[in-house]
C-alpha positions as CSV (number, residue, x, y, z in Angstrom):
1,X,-51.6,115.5,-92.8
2,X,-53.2,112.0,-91.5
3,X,-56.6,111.6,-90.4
4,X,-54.0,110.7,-86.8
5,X,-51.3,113.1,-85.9
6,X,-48.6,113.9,-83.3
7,X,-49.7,116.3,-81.2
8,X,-48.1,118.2,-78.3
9,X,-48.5,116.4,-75.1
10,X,-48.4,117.1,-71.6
11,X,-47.4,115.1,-68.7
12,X,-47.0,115.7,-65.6
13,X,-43.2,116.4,-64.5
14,X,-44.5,114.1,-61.2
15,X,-46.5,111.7,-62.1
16,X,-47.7,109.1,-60.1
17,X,-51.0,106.9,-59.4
18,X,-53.0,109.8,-57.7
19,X,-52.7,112.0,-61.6
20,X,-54.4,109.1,-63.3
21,X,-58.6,109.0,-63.2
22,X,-61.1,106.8,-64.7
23,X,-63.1,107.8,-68.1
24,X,-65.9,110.5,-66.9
25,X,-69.1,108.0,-68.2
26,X,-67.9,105.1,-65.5
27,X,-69.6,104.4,-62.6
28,X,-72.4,107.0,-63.1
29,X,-74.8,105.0,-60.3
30,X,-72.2,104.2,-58.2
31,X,-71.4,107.0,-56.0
32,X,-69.5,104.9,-53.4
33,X,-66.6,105.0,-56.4
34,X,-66.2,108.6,-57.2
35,X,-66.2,109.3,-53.4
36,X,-63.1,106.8,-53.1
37,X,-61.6,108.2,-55.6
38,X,-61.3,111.9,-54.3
39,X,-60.4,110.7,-50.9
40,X,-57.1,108.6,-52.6
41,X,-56.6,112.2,-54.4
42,X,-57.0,114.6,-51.8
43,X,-55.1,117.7,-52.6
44,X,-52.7,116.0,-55.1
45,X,-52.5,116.9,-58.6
46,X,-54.8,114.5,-60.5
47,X,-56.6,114.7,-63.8
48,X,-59.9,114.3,-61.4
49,X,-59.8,118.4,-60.9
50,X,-59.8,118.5,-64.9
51,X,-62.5,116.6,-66.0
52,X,-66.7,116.5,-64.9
53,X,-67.6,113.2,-63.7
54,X,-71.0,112.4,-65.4
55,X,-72.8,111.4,-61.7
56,X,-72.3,114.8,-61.1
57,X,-73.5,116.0,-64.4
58,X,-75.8,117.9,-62.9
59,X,-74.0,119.8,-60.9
60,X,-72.6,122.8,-63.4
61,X,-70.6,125.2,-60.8
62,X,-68.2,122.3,-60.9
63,X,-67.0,123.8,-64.4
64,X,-65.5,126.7,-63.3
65,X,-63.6,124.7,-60.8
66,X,-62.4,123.1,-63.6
67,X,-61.2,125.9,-65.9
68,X,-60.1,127.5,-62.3
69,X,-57.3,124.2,-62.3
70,X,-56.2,124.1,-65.6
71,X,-54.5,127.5,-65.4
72,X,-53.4,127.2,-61.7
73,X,-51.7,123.7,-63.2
74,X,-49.9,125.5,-66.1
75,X,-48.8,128.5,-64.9
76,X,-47.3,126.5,-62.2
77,X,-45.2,124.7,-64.6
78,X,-47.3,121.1,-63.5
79,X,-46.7,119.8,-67.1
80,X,-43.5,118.8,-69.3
81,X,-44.6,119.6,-72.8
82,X,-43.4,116.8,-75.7
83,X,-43.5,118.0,-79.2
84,X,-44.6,116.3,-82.2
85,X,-45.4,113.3,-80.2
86,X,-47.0,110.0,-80.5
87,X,-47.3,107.7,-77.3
88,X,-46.9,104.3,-77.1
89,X,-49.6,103.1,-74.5
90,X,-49.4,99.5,-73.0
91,X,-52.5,99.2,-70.7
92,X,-51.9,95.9,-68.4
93,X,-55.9,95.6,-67.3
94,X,-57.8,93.6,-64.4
95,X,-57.9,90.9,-66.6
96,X,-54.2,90.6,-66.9
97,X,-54.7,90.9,-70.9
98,X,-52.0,93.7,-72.5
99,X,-53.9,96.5,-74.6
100,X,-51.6,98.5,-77.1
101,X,-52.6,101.8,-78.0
102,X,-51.3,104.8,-79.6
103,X,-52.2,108.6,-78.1
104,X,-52.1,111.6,-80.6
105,X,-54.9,114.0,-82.1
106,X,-57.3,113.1,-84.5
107,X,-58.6,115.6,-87.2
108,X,-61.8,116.2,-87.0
109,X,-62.6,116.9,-89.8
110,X,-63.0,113.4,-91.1
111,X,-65.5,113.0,-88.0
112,X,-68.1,111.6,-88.2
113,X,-68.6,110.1,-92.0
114,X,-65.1,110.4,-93.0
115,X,-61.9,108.4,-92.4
116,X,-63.1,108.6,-88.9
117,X,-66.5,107.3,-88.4
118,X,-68.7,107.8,-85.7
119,X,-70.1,104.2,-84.4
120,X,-73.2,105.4,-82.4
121,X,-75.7,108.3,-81.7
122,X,-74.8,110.4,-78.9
123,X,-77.2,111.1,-75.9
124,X,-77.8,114.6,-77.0
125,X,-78.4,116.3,-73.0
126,X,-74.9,114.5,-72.3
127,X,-73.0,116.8,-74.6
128,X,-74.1,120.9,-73.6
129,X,-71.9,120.1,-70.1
130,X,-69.1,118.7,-72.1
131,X,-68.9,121.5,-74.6
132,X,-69.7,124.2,-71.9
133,X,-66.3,122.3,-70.2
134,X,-64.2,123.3,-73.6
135,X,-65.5,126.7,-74.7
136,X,-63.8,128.0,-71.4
137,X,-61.1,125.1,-71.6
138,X,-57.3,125.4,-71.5
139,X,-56.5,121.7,-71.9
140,X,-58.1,118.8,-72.9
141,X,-57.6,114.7,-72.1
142,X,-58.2,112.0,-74.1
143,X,-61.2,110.3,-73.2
144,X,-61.8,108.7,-76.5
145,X,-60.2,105.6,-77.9
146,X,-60.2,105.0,-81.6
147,X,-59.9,102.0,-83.3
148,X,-58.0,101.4,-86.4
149,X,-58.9,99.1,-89.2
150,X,-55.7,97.2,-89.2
151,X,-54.5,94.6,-87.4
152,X,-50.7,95.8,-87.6
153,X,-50.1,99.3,-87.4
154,X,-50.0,99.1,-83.6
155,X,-46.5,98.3,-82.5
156,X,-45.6,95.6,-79.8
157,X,-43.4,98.0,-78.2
158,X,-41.3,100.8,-78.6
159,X,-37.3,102.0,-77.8
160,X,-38.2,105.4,-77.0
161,X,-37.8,107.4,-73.7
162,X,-40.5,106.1,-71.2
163,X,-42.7,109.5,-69.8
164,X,-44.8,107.3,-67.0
165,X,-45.3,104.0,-65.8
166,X,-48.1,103.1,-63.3
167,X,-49.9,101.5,-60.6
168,X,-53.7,102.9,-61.7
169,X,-56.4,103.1,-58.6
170,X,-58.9,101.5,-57.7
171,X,-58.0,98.4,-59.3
172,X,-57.1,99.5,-62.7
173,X,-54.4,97.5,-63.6
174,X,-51.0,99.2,-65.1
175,X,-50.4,101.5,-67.4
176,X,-46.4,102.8,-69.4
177,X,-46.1,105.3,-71.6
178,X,-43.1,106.1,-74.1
179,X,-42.2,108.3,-76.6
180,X,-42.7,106.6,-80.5
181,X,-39.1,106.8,-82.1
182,X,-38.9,108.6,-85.7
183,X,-38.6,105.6,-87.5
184,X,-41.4,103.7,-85.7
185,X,-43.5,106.8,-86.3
186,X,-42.3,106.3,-89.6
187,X,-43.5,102.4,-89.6
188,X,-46.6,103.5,-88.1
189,X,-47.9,105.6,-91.0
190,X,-46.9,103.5,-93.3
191,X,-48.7,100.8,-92.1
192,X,-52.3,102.9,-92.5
193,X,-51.3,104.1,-95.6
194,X,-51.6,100.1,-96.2
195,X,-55.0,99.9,-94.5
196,X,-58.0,99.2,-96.6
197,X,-61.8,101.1,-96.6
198,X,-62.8,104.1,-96.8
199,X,-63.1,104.4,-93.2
200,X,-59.9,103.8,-91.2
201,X,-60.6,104.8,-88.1
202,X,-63.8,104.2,-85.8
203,X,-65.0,105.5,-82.6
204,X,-64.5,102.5,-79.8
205,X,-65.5,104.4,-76.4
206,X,-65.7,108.3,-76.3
207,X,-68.4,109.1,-79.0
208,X,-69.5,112.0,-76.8
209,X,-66.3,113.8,-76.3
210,X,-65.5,113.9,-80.3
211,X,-68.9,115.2,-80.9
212,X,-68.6,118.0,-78.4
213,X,-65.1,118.8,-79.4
214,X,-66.1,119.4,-82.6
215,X,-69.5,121.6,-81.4
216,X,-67.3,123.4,-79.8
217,X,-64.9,124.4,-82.9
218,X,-61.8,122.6,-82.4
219,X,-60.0,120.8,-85.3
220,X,-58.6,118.5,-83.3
221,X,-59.0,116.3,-80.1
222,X,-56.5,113.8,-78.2
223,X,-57.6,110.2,-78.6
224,X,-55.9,106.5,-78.4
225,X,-55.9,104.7,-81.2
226,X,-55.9,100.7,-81.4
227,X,-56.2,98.2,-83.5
228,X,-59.7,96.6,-83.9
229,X,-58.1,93.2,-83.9
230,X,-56.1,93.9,-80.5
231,X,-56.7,90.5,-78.7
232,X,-56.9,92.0,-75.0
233,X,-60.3,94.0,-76.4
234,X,-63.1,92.3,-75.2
235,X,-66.4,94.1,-77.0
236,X,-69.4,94.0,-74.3
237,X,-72.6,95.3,-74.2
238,X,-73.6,98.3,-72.5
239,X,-76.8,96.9,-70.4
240,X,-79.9,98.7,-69.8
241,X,-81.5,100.2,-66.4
242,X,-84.9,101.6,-66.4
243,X,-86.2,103.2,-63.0
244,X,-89.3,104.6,-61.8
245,X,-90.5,102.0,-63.6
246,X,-93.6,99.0,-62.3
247,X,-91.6,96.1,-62.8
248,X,-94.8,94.0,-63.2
249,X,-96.0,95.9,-65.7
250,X,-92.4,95.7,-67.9
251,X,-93.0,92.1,-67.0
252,X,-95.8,91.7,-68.7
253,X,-94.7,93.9,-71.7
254,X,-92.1,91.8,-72.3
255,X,-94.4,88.6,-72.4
256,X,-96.2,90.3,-75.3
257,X,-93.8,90.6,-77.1
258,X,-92.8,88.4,-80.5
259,X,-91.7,85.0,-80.3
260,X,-88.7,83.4,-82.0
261,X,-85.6,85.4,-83.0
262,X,-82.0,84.1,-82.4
263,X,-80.7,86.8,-79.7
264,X,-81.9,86.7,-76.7
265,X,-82.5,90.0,-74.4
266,X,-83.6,89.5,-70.6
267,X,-85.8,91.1,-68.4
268,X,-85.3,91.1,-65.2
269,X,-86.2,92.7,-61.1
270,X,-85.1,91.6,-58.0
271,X,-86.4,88.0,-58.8
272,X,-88.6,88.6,-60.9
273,X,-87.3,87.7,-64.9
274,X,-88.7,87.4,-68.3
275,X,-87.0,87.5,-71.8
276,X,-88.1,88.2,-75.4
277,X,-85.9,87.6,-78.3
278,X,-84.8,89.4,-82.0
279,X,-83.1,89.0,-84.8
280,X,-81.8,91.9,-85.2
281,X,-79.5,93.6,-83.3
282,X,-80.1,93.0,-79.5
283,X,-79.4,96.3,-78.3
284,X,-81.7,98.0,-80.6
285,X,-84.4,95.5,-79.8
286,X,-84.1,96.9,-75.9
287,X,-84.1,101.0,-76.8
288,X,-87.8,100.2,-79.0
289,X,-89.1,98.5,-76.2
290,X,-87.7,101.1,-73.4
291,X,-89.9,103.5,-76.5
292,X,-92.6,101.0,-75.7
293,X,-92.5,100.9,-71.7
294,X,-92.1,104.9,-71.8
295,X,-95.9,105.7,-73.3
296,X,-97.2,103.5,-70.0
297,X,-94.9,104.8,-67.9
298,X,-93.7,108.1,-68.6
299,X,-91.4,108.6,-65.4
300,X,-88.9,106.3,-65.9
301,X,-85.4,106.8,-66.6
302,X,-82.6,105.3,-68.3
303,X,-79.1,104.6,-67.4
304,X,-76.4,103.0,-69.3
305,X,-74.7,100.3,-67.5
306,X,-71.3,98.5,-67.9
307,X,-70.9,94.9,-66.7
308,X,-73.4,92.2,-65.2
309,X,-72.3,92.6,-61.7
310,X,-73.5,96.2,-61.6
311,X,-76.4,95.6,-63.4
312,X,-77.1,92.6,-60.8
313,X,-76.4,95.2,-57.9
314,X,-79.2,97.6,-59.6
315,X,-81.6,94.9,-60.8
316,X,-82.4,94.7,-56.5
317,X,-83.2,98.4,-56.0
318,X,-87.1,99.5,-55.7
319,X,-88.2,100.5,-58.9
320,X,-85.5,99.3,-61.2
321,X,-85.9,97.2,-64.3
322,X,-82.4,95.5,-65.9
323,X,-81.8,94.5,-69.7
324,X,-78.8,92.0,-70.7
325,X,-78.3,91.2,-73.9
326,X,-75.4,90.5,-76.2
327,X,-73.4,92.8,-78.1
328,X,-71.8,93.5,-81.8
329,X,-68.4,91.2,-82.7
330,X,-65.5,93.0,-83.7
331,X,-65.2,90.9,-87.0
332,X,-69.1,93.0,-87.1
333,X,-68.1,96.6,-86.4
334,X,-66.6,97.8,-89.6
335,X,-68.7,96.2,-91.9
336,X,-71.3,97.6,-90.3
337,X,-71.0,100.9,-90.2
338,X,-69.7,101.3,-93.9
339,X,-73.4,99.2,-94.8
340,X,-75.4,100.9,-92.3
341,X,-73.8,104.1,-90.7
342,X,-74.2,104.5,-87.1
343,X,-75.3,101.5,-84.4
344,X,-77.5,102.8,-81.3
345,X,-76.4,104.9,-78.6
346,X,-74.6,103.3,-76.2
347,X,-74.3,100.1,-77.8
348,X,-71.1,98.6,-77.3
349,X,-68.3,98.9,-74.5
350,X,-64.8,97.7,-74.9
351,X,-64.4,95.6,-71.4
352,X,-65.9,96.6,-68.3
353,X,-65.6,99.7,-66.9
354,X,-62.3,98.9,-64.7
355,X,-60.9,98.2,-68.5
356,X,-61.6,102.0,-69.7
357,X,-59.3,104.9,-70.3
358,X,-57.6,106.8,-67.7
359,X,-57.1,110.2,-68.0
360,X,-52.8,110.8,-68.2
361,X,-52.0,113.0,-71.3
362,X,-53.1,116.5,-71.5
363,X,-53.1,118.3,-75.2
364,X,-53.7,122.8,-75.1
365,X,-56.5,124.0,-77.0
């Protein structure tokens, strides 16, 4: 067996753009979204009814309502089952930039310092809610996307049988899904058996859900895999937002701090900005001075954020304090973490957060 296998995957015998739903860590201060998308559900079958949107994290009754769907969707025969499958996924995003991708399970027993490495630390009061979501799970979707340390073991397309292809909400962009042939599955694993380091895989977006997975005793978990060197992957930052905070005082924190460094990290309230600079990695520099800002002001809170217009948006609110910075290279990312191990939590995004995975396939546990 692989570190990347075929797994059995369900689909909806229905499909269409109401089934798909954005990745669960989206949009976690912007209400407005999550509201739109379960009016554009409504009673529909949708992936929304399967999965705990992490705004709502706190909100814990909403996990029997999800172990409540999952059976009412399979005993009423919601899902075609393909065996022994591997998906061909061509995501057409915002940006009109093609991503290729490849959904089957991942063993995980190579996670987190084996063939598949774990990238960053995981928020550790994010994952309780996730693995309280499995231990009573029937199904689980692939949240996480993998990357693979090879530029060609990603085909450009594929001849098998198409299982969806669609329009994905609230500007998502497009998404087709077929069937791998035996022979290109074939091509496929030949092509990592050509791969080189002694990690072949690495976690791109979905850190959390691996981790929990594995808390929770599975062996495996549904992912995507793609190739690091995918041209329509566009690695960003994920920006920081304190709040509760005294924005003059971070302010003047931030003045304190050293001077010189190449990589420059703002600061910045309503209109109110500073700036401090490392050499290191930027996104560490922010989380020690967040440390810093937290023995002044012990209240605040921190939220991850995915692209500057958010941030911008938050940045104007009473109380909130925004970080931009830039982020890792891909050219960076596996050298990295076979010299170092892990990067920070939450330190790298692939695209903004229209760009992330939707949830479409569906694995048993």
């Amino acid at each position: 067996m692989s570190v990347f296998n075929p797994a059995d995957i369900l689909i909806p015998k229905k499909i269409d753009g109401k089934w798909p739903v954005i990745a669960c860590d989206q949009f976690t201060s912007s209400p407005e979204y999550w509201e739109e998308t379960e009016r554009i559900v409504g009673d529909s079958p949708s992936s929304l009814r399967l999965v705990l949107p992490e705004i709502y994290l706190g909100e814990q009754d909403r996990i029997g309502l999800i172990h409540d769907k999952m059976g009412e969707y399979l005993r009423g025969g919601l899902f075609t089952e393909y065996r022994d499958a591997l998906v061909l996924v061509e995501r057409s995003l915002p940006s009109g930039r093609v991503r290729r991708g490849i959904v089957g399970k991942a063993d995980l027993n190579e996670y987190p310092d084996g063939m598949l490495r774990a990238t960053e630390a995981t928020v550790p009061e994010r994952l309780p809610p996730r693995i309280r979501i499995r231990d009573g799970a029937a199904l689980e979707l692939p949240h996480a996307l993998l990357f693979i340390n090879s530029a060609t073991a990603v085909p450009a397309c594929s001849r098998g049988t198409v299982i969806y292809d669609l329009e994905l909400m609230q500007g998502g962009g497009h998404v087709r899904g077929t069937l791998m042939t035996d022979d290109e599955k074939k091509a496929f694993y030949s092509e990592l058996n050509g791969a080189e380091g002694s990690a072949m895989f690495a976690v791109g977006d979905g850190n959390h859900s691996l981790a929990a997975a594995k808390a929770s005793g599975s062996r495996y978990a549904l992912c995507e895999a793609v190739s690091v060197y995918d041209g329509a992957i566009v690695f960003e930052p994920i920006y920081r937002v304190i709040k509760n905070a005294a924005p003059d005082a971070v302010m003047s924190l931030a003045a304190q701090m050293p001077a010189g460094g190449k990589n420059k990290i703002r600061v910045f309230s309503g209109e109110t900005e500073s700036c401090f600079y490392t050499d290191g990695l930027p996104v560490s520099a922010v989380d020690v001075f967040i440390g810093m800002c937290r023995r002044y002001m012990p209240d605040i809170s921190v939220d991850y954020i995915h692209g500057l217009e958010d941030l911008a948006d938050l940045s104007r609110e009473p109380g909130n304090v925004c970080f931009s910075f830039d982020g890792i290279s891909r050219d960076e990312l596996f050298p990295y973490i076979e010299k170092n191990g892990i990067l920070p939590k939450k330190a790298f995004s692939m695209g903004t957060a229209r760009e992330k995975r939707y949830y479409i396939e569906a694995m048993k546990i």
